[in-house]
N, C-alpha and C positions, 0 to 999 in steps of 0.2 A: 458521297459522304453519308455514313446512317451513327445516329449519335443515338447512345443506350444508359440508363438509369443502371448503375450496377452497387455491390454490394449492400453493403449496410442496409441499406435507404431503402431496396428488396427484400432483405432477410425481414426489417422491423415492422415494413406494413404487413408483411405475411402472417407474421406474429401477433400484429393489431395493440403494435405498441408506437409511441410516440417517435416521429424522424425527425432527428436534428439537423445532421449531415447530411447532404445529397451529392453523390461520387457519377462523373460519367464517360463513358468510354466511347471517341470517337474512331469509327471502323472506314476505309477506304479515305482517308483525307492525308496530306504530307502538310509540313511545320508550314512552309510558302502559304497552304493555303487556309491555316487557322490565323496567319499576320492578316492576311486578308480581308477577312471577315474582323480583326478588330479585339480575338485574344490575347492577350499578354501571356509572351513565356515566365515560367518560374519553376520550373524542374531542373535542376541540376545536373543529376545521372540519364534522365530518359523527357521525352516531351510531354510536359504537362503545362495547361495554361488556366489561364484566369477568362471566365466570362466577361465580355466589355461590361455587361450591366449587373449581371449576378453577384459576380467577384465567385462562382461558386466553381471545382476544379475539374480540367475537361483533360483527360490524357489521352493519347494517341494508342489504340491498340498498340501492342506488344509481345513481343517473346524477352525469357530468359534463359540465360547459360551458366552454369557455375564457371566459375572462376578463379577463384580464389577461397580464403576461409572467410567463416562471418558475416556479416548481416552485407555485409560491401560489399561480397567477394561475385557479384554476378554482373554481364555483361550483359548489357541489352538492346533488342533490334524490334525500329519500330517505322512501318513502312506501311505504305499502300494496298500490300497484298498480304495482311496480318487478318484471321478471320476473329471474329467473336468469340466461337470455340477456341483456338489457339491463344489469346487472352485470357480464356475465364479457365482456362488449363492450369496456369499458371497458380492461379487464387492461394491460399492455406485450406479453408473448411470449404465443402458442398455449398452448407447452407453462406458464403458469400462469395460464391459462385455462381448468379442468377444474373440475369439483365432482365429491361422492359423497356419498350419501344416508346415512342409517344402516342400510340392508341391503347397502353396498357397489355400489349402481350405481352406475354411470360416466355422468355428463353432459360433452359433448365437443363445444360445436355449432361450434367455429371449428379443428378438425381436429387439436388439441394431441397428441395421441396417434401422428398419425400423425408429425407430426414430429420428435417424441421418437424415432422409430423410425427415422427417415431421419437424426436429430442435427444438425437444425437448428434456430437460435434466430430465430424468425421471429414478426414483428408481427400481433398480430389484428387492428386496422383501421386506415386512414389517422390518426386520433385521436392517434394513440402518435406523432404528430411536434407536438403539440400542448403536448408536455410537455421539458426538454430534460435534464430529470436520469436521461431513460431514456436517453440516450448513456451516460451513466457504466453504468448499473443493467446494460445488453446487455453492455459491455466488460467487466462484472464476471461475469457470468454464463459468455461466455467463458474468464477464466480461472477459475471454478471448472470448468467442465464440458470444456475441451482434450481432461484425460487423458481422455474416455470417446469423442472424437474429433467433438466437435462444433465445428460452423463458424458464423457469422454468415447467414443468406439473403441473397442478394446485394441481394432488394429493400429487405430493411431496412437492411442497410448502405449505401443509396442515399437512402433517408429520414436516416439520421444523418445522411449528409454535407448535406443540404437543412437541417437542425437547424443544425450546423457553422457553416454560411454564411451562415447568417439574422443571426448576433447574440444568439440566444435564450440560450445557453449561458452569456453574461457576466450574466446576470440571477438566475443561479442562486450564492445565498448560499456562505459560505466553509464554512458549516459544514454543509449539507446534499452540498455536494462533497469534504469531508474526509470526511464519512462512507462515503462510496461509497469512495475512495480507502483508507480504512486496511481495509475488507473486502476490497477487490478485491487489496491485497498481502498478506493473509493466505492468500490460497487458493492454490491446488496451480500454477496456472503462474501468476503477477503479472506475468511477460513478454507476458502471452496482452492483458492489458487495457492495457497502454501500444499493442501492436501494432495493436488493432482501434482505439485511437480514432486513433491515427496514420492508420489507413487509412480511414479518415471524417473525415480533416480535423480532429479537434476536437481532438488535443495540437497545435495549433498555434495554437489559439485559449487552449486552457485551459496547458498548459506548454510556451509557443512556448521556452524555454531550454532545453529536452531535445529536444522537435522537431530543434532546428538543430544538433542532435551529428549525425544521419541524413547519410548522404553529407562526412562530414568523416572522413580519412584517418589511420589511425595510419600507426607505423613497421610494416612485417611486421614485421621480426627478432622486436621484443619482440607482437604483434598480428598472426596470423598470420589473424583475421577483418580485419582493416585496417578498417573502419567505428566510426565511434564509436560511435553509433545502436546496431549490431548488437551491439559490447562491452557497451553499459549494457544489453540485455537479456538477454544472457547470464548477467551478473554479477548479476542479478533473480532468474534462474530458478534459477543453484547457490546462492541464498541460502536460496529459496525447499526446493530438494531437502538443504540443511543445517538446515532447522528453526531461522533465525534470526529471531530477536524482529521488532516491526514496527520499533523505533526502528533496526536494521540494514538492514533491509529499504529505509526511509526515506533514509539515508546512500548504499546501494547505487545507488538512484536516480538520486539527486542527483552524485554524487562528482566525475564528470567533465565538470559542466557549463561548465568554463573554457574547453574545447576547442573547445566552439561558435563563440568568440569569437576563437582563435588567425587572426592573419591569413593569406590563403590562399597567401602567396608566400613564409611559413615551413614549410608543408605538407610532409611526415606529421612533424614536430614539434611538440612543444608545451611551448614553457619558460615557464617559472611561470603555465602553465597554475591551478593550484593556487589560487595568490594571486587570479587573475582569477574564478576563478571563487565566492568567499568573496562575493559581490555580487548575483550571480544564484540563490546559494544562499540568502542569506538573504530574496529576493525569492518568490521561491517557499514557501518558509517561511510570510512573515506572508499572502501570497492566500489560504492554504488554514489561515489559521490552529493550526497543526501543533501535536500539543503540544508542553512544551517537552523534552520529553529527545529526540522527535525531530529538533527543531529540533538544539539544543547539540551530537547528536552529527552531523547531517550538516555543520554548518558544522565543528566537527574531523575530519572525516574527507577532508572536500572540500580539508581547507587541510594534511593530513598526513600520506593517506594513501602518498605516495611516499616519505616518512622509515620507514611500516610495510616497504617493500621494501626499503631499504637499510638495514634497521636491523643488519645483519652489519657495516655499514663505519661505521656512525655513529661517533664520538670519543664519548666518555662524557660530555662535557659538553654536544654536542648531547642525548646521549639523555637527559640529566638533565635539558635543558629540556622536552625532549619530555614524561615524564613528570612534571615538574610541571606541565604544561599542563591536563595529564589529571586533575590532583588525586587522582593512583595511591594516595595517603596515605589521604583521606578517602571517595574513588568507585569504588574500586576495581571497579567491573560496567562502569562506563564504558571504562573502559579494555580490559578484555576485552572488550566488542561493538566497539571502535575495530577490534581484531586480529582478532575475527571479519566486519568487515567488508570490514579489507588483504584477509584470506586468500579471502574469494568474490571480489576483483578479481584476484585474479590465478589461480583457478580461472575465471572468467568470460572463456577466452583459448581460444580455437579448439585442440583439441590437446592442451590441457596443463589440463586441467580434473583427471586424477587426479595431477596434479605434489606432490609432497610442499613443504610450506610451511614452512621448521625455522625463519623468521621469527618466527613465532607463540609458539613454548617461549621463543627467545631473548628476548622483548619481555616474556614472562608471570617468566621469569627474575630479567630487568635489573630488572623493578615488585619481586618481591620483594625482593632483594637494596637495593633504595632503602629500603623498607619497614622492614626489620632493622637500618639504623642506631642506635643509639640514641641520645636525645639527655639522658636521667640523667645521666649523668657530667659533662655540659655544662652541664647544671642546678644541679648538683653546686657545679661550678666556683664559683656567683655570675654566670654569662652571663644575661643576659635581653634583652630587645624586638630592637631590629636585628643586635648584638651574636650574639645565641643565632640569632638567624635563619640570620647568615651561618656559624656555627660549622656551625651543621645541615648546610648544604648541602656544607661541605667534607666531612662525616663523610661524606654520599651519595657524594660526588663522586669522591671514595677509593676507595669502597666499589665502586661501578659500575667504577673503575680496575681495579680489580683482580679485579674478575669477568669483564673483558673480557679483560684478558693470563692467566688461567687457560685462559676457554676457545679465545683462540689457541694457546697451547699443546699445550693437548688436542689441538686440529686439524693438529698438528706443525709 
């Protein structure tokens, strides 16, 4: 039995960055004798177990065989006489194709080190199109690894697109591709993994509704990148350099998918773009079965965020719908990721990415100020069910009045 440190946990000290995970692949052993030694199975498709003391995961050398379509579709054989190379063949990229012994050797037979060093994410063998949830897995690897200035190999970017084209990619479940998707928007560029499967073809397979923002025109004045395409990646990556949650992150996405749809003889406008696109958001939504504070905030965002930009000129009774929309009273987190989502769209503008956003205080403001009405004295009264309801809203409505003609005042 020779047990080996592989993936991740190789590529990240190579790289001289932090290991979370530690993956290892045991070579000449059969299931009998990891019960033995005191492993716990927990692999379902092929033999993977649990360290008695680590809890950390130890799988059995292996091969695979296509089989079928989709991320399931392979059958797997994992035996005694399986080598290290015939394992690490299998892999997706070089660079997580490595192992190391317990004296720290390096086993490298498909060149991963070397392209680590050149900073490319490149296929170990034709195999790797055999599977098509490594489209997502490369684009996500992309945007983890951008900042350190890695690219795609052009051949394997030429395998996705053959992936892309095939059809393989609709076989793969809603929930093995939201998982790829909420990783690949937590890491350091989330612009980097919409970019690469664009440029393989596959968001137009997998979010052909964000796809068709590409080559649709804003106005300059307000969009001085004029691309729609190029604004929703923008407005990814300052979300991304603002440290915002993934349900923002999600919103950010999504927000401007109406504009896809604006017809092309109203071009670079787009009125009630907004409304349009409350349809294709929530399409997107249930494909990738998203959860649901994902969900709920991008369809508010997608259907509001242009009342976040005006909310200087709003009437108080717009804005009192607005925040009851929000349910500012009882959600109040929702409502602040809404305004941290307004304020990366309108950071996410060629130019004016450090533009000061006084939207943001004034909407965190007007919530409070709603918030502080009280409704005791109206309780007080003998008011109750519709009655107390409507009393409520005038106390807000007042209330939001005159927080608005204060601070026009203030502004002379």
């Amino acid at each position: 039995m020779h047990i080996y440190k592989v993936g991740g946990a190789v590529r990240d000290r190579l790289l001289g960055l932090a290991v979370s995970d530690v993956d290892w692949v045991v070579v000449g052993a059969t299931v009998e004798q990891m019960h033995e030694q005191g492993y716990r199975p927990v692999g379902a498709d092929f033999p993977v177990f649990l360290h008695p003391k680590t809890n950390e995961e130890y799988a059995l050398a292996r091969t695979e065989r296509k089989s079928g379509r989709g991320y399931g579709g392979f059958t797997f054989h994992a035996s005694p006489d399986v080598t290290l190379e015939q394992d690490l063949i299998r892999r997706d990229l070089t660079i997580n194709a490595m192992a190391e012994d317990p004296q720290g050797n390096l086993y490298d037979p498909y060149h991963g080190q070397r392209d680590l060093q050149a900073k490319l994410l490149r296929h170990v063998s034709p195999a790797f199109a055999e599977d098509p949830l490594r489209v997502l897995r490369v684009a996500r690897f992309a945007a983890r690894y951008a900042p350190l200035g890695f690219r795609v190999a052009e051949e394997t970017l030429e395998l996705m697109r053959q992936i892309s084209e095939s059809g393989e990619l609709q076989a793969l479940t809603a929930e093995r591709s939201w998982k790829e998707i909420e990783r690949a928007l937590m890491e350091a560029q989330p612009q980097m993994f919409i970019q690469v499967l664009r440029d393989c073809g596959a968001l137009a397979q997998l979010m052909p509704e964000v796809d068709a923002l590409f080559g649709v025109p804003q106005p300059e004045a307000h969009h001085p990148e004029i691309d729609s395409g190029v604004h929703t990646l923008a407005v990814l990556q300052q979300a991304a350099l603002h440290g915002q949650s993934l349900s923002v992150r999600w919103a950010c996405l999504l927000h401007d998918l109406g504009k896809g749809t604006t017809p092309q003889e109203q071009w670079p406008r787009h009125i009630a773009h907004e409304h349009r696109g409350v349809k294709l958001i929530k399409a997107v939504n249930q494909r990738f079965k998203a959860p649901k504070e994902c969900q709920e905030l991008a369809l508010l965002v997608g259907e509001y965020h242009t009342h976040g930009h005006r909310a200087l000129e709003l009437r108080p009774d717009t804005l009192l719908e607005l925040l009851q929309k929000f349910d500012v009273y009882r959600r109040p987190q929702r409502f602040e990721d809404f305004i941290a989502a307004c304020e990366m769209d309108a950071r996410g503008r060629l130019g004016l990415e450090n533009r000061s956003y006084p939207q943001a205080e004034y909407l965190r403001e007007a919530a409070k100020v709603a918030r502080a009405a009280s409704a005791q004295h109206l309780i007080d009264q003998g008011l109750a069910g519709k009655a107390l309801g409507d009393a409520i809203k005038r106390e807000r409505l007042n209330a939001l009045k005159a927080f608005k003609a204060a601070r026009m005042a203030s502004n002379g």
